[in-house]
C-alpha positions, 0 to 999 in steps of 0.5 A: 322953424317959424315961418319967413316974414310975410309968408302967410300973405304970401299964400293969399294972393289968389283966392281960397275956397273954403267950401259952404258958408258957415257962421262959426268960421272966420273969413279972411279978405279973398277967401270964397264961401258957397252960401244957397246957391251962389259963390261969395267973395269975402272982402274984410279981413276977420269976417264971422257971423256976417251972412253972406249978402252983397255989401261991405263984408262980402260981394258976388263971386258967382251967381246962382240959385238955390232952388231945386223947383219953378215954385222956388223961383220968383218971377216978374209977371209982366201982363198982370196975369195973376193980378197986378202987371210988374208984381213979383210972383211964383214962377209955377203958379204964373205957368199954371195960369198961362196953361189955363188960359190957353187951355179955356182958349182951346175948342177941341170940336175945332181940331179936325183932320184937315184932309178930310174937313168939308168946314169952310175955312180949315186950312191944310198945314205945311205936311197936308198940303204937300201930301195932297199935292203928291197925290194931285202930280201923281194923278196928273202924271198918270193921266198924260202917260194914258193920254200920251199912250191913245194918241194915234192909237185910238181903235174900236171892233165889234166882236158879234160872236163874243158879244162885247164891243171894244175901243182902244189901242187894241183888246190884247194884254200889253195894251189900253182898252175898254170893253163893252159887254153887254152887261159890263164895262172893264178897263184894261191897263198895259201893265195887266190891271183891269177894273170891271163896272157890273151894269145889269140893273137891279 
């Protein structure tokens, strides 16, 4: 049975995909090709042999790439990095050069722990500061705890018979004092730490 007249222009009112671009194929106004990375729209009916390209024959349906790797790509190098400023060029070979220039850049005897630097003018990045600052609250805090402890509190004995002299709030566990013996200096803390300086000289 023969087709109804105008059937086959019928079926070609959306478009057709006829999957990658070949020259041997005949191409018909609204059939789609994939030609290196990009999807084109054919525009003439009984296009062949003419290669995909943004003209009278065929025009952008989707724009790609073809390329798998940076060396593929062009780019615009703008500053002149590898000659001459606004001069196409290929994309790896101008990220090659930008690395090598920062890393000429680079004095790796100037990366330093700025914690520890004694160099004038090595500033603390955001983490550092505030770990030293931590440390700085942490430190303040334990000394008003001491001090808000001895307030009123301050004492002092001698002990002839044991040798040693102690000021305070008071030489029993649980309690700030320092002992002084005769050849020793030990801080005792109200959580049962203590810290001894040997004072006999050599």
């Amino acid at each position: 049975m023969a087709a109804p007249e105008g059937y086959t222009a019928l079926g070609r009112i959306g478009f057709v995909d006829r999957g990658t671009y070949s020259a041997s194929a005949t191409y018909q106004k609204g059939d789609v090709a994939f030609y290196q990375g990009s999807t084109w729209l054919c525009l003439v009916e009984g296009t062949k042999g003419v290669t995909p390209a943004a003209g009278a024959n065929w025009k952008y349906f989707a724009r790609g790439f073809n390329a798998e790797t940076a060396t593929e790509l062009d780019i615009v190098d703008k500053s002149g990095i590898l000659g001459t400023a606004g001069a196409t060029v290929d994309t790896q070979a101008l990220i090659d050069a930008v690395v090598t220039r920062v890393l000429a850049k680079l004095d790796a005897s100037k990366v330093i722990a700025n914690l520890t630097t004694t160099v004038a003018g090595s500033a603390l990045d955001a983490t550092m500061g505030k770990q030293l600052a931590d440390k700085d609250s942490e430190q303040a805090t334990a000394i008003a705890e001491i001090n808000s402890s001895l307030v009123g509190k301050i004492n002092w004995a001698i002990d002839r018979d044991a040798n040693y002299a102690w000021i305070g709030e008071g030489a029993v566990s649980g309690k700030f004092y320092v002992v002084f013996a005769k050849n020793r200096i030990t801080v005792n803390f109200p959580n049962g730490e203590s810290y001894t300086v040997n004072t006999t000289s050599s």
